[in-house]
LOKETOR-990881 format. One record per atom (N, C-alpha, C, O): atom name; residue in one letter; y, x, z. Coordinates in steps of 0.2 Angstrom, whole numbers, padded with zeros to 4 digits. Each point is the difference from the previous one (the first is absolute). Layout:
BEGIN
REC	a	r	py	px	pz
REC	CA	A	Y	X	Z
...
! end
This chain:
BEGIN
REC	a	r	py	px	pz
REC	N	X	0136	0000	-0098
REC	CA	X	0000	-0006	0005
REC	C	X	0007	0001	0004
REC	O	X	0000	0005	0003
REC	N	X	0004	-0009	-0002
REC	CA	X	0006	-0003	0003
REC	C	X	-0001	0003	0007
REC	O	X	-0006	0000	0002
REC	N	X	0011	0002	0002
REC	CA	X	-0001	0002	0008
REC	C	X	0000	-0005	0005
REC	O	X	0005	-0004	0001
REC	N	X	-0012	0003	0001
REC	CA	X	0000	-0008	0004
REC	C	X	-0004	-0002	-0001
REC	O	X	-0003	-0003	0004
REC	N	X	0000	0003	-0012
REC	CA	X	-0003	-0004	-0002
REC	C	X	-0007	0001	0000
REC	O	X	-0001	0006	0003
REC	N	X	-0004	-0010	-0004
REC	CA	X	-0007	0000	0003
REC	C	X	-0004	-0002	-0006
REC	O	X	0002	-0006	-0002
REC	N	X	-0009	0012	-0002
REC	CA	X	-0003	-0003	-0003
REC	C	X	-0007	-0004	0002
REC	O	X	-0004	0002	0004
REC	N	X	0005	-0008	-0008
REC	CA	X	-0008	-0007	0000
REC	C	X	-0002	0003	-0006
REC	O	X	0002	0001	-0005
REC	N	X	-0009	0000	0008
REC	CA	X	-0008	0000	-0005
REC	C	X	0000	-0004	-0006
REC	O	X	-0005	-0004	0000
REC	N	X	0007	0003	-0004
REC	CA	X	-0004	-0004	-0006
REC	C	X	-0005	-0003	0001
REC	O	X	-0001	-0006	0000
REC	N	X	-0003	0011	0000
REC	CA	X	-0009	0000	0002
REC	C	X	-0003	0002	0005
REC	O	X	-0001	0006	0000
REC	N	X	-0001	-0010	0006
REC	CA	X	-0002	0003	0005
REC	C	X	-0006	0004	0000
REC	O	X	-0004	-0001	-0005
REC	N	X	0003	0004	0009
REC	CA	X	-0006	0005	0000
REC	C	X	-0007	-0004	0004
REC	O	X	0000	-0001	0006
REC	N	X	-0004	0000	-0011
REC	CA	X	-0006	-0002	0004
REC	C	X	0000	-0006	0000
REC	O	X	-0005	-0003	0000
REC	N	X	0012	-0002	-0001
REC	CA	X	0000	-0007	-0001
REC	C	X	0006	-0001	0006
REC	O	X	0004	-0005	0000
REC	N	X	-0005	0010	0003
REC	CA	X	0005	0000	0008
REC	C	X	0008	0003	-0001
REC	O	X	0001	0006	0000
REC	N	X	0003	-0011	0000
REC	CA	X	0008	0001	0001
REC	C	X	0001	0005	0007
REC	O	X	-0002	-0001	0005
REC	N	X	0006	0007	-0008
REC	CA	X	0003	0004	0007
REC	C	X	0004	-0002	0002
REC	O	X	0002	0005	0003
REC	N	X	0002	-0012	-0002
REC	CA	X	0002	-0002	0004
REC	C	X	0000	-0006	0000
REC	O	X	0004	-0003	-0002
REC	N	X	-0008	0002	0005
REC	CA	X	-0004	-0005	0007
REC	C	X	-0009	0002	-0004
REC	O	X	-0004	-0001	-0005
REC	N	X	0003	0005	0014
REC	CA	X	-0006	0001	0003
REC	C	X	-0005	-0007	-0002
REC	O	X	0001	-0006	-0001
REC	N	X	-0007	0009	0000
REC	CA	X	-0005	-0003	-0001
REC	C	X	-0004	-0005	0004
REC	O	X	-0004	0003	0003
REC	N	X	0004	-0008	-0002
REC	CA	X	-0002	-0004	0004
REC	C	X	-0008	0001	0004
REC	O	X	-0005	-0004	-0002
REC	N	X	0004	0009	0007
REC	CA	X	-0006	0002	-0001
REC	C	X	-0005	-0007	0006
REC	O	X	-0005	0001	0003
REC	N	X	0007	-0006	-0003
REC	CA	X	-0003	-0004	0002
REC	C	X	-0002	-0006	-0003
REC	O	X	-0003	-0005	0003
REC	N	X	0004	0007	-0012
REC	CA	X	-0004	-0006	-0005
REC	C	X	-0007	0005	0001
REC	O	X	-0002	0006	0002
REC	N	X	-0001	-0011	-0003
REC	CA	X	-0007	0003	-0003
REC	C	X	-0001	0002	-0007
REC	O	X	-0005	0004	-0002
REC	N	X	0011	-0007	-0003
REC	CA	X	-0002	0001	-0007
REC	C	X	0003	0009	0002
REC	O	X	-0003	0005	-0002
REC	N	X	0007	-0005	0005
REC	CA	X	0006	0006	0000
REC	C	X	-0008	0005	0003
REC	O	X	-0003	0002	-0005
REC	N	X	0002	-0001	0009
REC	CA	X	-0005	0004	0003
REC	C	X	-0007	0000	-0003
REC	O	X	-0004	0003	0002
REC	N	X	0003	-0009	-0008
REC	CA	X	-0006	0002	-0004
REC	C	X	0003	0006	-0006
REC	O	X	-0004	0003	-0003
REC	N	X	0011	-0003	0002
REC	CA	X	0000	0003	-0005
REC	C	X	0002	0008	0001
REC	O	X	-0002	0004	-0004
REC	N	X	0005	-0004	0011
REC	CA	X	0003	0006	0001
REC	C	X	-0009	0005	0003
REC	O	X	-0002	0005	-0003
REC	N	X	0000	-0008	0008
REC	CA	X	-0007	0001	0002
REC	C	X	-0005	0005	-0003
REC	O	X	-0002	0005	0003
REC	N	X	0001	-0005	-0011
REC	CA	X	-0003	0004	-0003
REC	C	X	0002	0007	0000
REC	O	X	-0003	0005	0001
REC	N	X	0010	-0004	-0003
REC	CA	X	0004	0005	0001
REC	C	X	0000	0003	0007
REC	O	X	-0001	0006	0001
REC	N	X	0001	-0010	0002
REC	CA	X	0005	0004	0009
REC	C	X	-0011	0001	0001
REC	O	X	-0001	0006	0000
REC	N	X	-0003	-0009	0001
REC	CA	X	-0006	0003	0000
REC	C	X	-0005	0006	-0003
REC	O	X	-0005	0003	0002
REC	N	X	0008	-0002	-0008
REC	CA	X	0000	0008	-0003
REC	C	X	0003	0004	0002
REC	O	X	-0001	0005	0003
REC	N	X	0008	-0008	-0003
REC	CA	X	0004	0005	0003
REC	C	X	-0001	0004	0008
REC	O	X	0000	0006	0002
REC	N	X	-0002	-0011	0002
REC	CA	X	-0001	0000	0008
REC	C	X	-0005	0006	-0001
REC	O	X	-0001	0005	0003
REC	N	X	-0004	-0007	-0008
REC	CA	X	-0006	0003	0002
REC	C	X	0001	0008	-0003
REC	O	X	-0003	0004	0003
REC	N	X	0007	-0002	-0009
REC	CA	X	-0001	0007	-0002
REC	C	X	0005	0003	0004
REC	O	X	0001	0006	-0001
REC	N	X	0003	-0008	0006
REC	CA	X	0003	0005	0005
REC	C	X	-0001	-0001	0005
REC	O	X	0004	0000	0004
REC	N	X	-0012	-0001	-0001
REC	CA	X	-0004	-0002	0005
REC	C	X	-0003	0006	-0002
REC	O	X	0001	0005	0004
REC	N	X	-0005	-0003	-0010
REC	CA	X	-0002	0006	-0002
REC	C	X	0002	0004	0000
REC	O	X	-0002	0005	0003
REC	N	X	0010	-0004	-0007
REC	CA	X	0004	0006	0002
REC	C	X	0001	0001	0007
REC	O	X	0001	0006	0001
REC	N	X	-0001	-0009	0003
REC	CA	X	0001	0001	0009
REC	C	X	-0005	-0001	0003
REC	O	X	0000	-0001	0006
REC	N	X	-0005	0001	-0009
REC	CA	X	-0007	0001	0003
REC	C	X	-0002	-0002	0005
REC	O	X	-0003	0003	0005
REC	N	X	0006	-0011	-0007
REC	CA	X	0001	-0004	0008
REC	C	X	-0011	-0001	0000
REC	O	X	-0003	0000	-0005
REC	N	X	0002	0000	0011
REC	CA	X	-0008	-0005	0002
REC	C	X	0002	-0006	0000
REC	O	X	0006	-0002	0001
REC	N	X	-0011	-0002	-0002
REC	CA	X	0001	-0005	-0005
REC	C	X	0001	-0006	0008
REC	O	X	0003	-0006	0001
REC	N	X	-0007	0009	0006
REC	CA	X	0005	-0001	0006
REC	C	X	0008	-0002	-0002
REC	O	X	0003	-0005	0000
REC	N	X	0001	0011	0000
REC	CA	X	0007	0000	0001
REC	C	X	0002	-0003	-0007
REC	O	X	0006	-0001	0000
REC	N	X	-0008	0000	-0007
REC	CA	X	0004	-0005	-0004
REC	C	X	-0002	-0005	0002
REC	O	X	0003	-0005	-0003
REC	N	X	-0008	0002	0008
REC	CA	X	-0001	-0008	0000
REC	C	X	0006	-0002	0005
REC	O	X	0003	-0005	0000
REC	N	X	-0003	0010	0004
REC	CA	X	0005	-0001	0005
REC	C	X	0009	-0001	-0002
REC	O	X	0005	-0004	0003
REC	N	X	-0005	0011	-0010
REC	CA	X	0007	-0003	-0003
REC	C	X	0000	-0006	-0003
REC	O	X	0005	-0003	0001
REC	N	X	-0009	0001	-0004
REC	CA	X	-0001	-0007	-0003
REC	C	X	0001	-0005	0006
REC	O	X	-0002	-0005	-0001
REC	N	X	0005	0007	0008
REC	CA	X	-0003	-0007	0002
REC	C	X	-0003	-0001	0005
REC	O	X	0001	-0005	0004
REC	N	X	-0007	0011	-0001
REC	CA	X	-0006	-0002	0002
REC	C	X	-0004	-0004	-0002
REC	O	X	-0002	-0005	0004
REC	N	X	-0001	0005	-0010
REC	CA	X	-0004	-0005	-0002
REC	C	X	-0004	0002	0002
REC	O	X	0000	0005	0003
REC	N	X	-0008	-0009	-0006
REC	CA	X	-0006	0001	0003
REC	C	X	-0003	0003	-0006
REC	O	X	0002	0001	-0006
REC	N	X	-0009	0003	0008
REC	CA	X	-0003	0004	-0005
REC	C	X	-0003	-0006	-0005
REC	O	X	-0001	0001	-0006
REC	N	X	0001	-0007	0010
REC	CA	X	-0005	-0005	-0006
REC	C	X	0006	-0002	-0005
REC	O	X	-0001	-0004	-0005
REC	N	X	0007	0005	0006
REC	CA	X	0006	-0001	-0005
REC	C	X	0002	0004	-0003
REC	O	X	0002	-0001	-0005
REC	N	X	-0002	0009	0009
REC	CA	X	-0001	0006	-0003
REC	C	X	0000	0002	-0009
REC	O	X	0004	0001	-0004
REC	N	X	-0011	-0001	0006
REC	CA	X	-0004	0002	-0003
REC	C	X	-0002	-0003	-0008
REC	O	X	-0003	0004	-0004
REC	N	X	0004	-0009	0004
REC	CA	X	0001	-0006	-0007
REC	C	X	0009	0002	-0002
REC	O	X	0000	0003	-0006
REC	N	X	0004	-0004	0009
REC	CA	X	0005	0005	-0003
REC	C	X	0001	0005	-0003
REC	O	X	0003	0001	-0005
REC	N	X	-0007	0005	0009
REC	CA	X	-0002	0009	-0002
REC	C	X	-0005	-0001	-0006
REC	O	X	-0001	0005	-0003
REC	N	X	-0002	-0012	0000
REC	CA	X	-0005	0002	-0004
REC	C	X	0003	-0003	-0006
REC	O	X	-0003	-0001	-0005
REC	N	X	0008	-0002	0006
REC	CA	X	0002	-0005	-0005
REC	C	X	0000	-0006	0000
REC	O	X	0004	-0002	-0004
REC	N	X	-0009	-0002	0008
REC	CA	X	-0003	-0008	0001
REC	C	X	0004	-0004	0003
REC	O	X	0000	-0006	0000
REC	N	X	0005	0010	0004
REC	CA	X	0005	-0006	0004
REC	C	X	0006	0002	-0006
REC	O	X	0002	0006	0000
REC	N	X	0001	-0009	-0004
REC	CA	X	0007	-0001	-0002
REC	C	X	0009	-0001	0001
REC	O	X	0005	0002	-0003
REC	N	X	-0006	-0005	0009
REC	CA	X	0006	-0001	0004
REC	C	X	0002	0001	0004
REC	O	X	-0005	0000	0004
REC	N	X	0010	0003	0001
REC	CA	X	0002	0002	0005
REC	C	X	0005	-0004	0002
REC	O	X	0003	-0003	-0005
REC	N	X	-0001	0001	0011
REC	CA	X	0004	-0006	0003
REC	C	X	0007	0004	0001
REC	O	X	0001	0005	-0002
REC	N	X	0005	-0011	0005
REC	CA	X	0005	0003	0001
REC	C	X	0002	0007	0004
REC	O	X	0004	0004	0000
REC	N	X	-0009	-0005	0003
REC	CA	X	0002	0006	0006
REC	C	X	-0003	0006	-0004
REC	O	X	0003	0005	0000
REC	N	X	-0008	-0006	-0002
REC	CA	X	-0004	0007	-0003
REC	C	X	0005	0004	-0006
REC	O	X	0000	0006	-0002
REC	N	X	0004	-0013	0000
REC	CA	X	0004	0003	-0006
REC	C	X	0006	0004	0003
REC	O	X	0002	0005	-0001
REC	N	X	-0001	-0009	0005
REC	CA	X	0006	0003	0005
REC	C	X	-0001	0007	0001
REC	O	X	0004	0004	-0001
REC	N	X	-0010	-0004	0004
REC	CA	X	-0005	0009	0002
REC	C	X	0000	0003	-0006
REC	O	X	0002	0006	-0001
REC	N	X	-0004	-0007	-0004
REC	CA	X	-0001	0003	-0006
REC	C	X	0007	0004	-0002
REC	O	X	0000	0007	0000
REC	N	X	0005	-0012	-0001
REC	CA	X	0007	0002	-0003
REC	C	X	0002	0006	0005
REC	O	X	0001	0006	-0003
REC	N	X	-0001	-0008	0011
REC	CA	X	0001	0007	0003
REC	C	X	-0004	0007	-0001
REC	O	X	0003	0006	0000
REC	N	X	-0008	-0008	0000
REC	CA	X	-0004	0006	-0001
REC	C	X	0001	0004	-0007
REC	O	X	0000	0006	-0001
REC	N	X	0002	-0011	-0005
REC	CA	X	0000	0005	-0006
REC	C	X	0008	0000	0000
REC	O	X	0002	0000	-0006
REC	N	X	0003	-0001	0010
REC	CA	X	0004	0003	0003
REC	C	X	0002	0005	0002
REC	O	X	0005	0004	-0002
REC	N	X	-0010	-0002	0008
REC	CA	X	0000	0007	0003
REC	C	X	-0003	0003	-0002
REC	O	X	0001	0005	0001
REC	N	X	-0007	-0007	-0007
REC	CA	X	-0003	0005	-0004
REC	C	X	0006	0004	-0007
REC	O	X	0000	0006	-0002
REC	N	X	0003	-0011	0001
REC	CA	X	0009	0002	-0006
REC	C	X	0000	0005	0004
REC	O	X	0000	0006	-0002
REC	N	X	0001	-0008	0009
REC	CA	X	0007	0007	0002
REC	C	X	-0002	0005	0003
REC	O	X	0004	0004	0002
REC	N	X	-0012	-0003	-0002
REC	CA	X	-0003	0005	0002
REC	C	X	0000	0004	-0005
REC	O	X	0000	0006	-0001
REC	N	X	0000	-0010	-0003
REC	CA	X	-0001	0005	-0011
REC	C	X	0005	0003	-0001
REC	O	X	0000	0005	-0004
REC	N	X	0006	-0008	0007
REC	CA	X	0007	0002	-0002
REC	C	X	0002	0004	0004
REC	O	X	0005	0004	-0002
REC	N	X	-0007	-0004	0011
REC	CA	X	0003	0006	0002
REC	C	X	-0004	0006	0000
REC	O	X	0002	0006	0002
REC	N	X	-0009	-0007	-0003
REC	CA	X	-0005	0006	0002
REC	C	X	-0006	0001	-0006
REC	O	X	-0003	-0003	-0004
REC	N	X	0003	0011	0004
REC	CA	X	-0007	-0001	-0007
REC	C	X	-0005	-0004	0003
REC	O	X	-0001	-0001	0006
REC	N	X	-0003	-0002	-0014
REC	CA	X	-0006	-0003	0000
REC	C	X	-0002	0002	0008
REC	O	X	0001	-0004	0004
REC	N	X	-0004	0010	-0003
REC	CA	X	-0006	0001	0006
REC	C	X	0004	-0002	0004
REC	O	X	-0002	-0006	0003
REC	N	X	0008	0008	0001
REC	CA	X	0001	-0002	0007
REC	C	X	0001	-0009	-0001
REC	O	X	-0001	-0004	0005
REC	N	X	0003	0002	-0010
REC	CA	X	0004	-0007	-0001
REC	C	X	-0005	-0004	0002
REC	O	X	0001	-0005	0003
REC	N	X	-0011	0009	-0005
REC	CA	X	-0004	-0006	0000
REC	C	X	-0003	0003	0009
REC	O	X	-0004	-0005	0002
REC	N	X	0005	0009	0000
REC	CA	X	-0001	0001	0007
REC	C	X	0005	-0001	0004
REC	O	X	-0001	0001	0006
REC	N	X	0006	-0002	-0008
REC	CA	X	0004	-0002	0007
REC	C	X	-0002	-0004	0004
REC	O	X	0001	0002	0006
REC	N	X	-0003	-0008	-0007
REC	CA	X	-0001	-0008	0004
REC	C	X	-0007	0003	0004
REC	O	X	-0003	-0004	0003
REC	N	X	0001	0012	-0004
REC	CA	X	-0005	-0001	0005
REC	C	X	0000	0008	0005
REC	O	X	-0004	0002	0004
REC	N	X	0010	0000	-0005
REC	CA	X	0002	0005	0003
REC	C	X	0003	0000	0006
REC	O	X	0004	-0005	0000
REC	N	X	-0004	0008	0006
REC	CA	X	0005	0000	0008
REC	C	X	0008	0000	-0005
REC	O	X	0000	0003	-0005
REC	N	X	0004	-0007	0008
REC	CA	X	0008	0000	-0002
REC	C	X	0002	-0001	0008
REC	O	X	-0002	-0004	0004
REC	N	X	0007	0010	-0005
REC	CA	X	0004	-0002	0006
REC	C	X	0004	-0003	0000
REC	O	X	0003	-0001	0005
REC	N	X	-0001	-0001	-0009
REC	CA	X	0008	-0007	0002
REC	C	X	-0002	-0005	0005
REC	O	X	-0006	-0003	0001
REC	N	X	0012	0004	0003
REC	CA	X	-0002	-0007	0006
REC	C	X	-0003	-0007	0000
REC	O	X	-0003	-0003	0004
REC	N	X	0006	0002	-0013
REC	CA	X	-0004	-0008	0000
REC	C	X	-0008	-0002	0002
REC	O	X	-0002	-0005	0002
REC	N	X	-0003	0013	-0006
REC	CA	X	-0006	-0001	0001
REC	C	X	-0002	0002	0008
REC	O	X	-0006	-0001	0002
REC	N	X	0009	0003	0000
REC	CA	X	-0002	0000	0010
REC	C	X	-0006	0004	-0002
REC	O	X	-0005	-0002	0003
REC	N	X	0005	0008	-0006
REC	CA	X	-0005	0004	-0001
REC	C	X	-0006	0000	-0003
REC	O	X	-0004	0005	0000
REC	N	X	0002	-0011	-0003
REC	CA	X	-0003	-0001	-0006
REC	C	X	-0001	0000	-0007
REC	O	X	0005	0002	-0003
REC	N	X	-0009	-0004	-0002
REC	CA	X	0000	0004	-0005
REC	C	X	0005	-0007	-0004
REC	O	X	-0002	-0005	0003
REC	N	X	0007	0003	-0009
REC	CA	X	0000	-0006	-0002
REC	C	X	-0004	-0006	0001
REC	O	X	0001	-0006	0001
REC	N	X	-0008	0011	-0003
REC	CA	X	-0004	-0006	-0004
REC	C	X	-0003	-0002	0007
REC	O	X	-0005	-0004	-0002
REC	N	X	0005	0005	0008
REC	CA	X	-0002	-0001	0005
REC	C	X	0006	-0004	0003
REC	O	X	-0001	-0004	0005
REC	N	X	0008	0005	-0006
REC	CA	X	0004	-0004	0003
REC	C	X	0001	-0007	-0005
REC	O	X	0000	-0005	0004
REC	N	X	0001	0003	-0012
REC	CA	X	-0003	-0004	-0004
REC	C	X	-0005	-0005	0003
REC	O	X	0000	-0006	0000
REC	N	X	-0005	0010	0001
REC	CA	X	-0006	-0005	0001
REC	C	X	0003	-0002	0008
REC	O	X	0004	-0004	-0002
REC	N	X	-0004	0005	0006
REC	CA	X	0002	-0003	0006
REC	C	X	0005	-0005	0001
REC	O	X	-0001	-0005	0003
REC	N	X	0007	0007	-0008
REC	CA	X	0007	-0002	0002
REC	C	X	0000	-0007	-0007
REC	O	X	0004	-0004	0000
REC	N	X	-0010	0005	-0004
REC	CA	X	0001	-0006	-0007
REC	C	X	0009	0001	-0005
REC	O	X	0003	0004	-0002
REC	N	X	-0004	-0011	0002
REC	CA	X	0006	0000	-0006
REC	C	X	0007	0004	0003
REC	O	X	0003	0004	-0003
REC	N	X	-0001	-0007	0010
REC	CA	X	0006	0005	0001
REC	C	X	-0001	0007	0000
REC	O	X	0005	0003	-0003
REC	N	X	-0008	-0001	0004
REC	CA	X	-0002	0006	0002
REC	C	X	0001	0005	-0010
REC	O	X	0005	0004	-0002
REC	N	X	-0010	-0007	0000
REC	CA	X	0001	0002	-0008
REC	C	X	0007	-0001	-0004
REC	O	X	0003	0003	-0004
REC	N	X	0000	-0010	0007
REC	CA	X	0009	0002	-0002
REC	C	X	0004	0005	0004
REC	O	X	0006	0001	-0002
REC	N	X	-0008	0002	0007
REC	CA	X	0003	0006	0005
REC	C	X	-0002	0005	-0004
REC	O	X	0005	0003	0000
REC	N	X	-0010	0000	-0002
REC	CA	X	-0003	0005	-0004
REC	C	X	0005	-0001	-0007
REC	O	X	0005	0003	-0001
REC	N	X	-0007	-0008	-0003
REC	CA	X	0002	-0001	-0006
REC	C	X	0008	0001	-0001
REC	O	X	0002	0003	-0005
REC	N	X	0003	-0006	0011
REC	CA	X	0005	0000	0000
REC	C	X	0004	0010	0002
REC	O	X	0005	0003	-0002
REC	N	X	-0012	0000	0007
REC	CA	X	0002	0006	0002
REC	C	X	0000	0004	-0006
REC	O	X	0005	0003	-0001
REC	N	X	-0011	-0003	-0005
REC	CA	X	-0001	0002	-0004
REC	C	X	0008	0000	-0007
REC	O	X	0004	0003	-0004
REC	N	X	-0004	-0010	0006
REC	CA	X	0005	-0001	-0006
REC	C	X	0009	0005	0003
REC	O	X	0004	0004	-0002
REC	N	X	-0005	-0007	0007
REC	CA	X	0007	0003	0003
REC	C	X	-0001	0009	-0001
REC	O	X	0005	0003	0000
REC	N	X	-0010	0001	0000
REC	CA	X	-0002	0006	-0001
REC	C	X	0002	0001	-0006
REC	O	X	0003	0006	-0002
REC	N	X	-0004	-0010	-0003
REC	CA	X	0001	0001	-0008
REC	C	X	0006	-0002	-0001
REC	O	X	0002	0000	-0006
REC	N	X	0001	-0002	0009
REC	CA	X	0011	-0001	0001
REC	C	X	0001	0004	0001
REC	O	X	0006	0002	-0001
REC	N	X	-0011	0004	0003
REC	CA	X	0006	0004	0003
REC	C	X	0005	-0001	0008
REC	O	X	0005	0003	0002
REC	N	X	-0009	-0007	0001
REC	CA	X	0001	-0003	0007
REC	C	X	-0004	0006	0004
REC	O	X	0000	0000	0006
! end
C-alpha cells in the first residue's frame, strides 16, 4: 500500500463499516448488536467474579427486575447507554488480557490500586461510582499502559 494511503473494508465486519461508528441510538442497530454485547457482558462478569450487585451497576444501575431477565436470557436488548457500558467494559477486559495474565487480568477491577485516579479504591468500585466517565478514564489509562505511555 502507498505511504499515506488508507485501507477501506470491502466487507464490513458484522454488517458495521470501521469507518463511521455505529449508530447506537437506532433500535434496529441495538437489536442486532444486543445479543452479542449481552453474552459478552455477562462471561467477563464471570471471569471477574463481579456479584451480580456490581454488574447491575456497570450496566447502569438497573433494577434486579430488569436484571435478572437479561442474566437468564429473557430480556434481549440493551439500550444505548448499556451498549455504550458494554463496549467499555470489554474494552478494559482487551487490555487487561493484554497487559496481564489471565488470573491477575480477571482480578484486577476488584483489587486496591494505587494510582491516584481511584483515590484509594478498587477500579470496580471507582466504575460503579463514577459510571461511563469514569470506565473511559480506566479504559483510556489501560490503553495508554499498552502504548507504552
Amino acid at each position: 500500500m502507498p505511504a499515506g494511503a488508507t485501507a477501506t473494508l470491502q466487507h464490513p465486519i458484522a454488517g458495521f463499516s470501521w469507518d463511521v461508528p455505529a449508530d447506537l441510538s437506532k433500535k434496529e442497530v441495538q437489536t442486532r448488536l444486543s445479543p452479542s454485547a449481552i453474552k459478552g457482558f455477562f462471561k467477563l462478569a464471570h471471569a471477574w467474579k463481579l456479584r451480580d450487585e456490581d454488574a447491575r451497576q456497570l450496566l447502569g444501575g438497573i433494577s434486579n427486575g430488569a436484571f435478572y431477565p437479561l442474566k437468564s436470557g429473557k430480556t434481549k436488548k440493551l439500550d444505548q447507554d448499556q451498549l455504550t457500558r458494554v463496549s467499555l467494559i470489554v474494552g478494559i477486559f482487551k487490555a487487561l488480557n493484554i497487559l496481564y495474565s489471565e488470573r491477575l487480568a480477571d482480578a484486577w477491577v476488584s483489587l486496591p490500586n494505587t494510582n491516584p485516579i481511584f483515590g484509594g479504591d478498587t477500579p470496580l468500585v471507582y466504575m460503579n461510582k463514577g459510571g461511563v466517565p469514569a470506565m473511559l478514564r480506566v479504559r483510556q489509562l489501560l490503553d495508554s499502559r499498552r502504548g507504552g505511555r
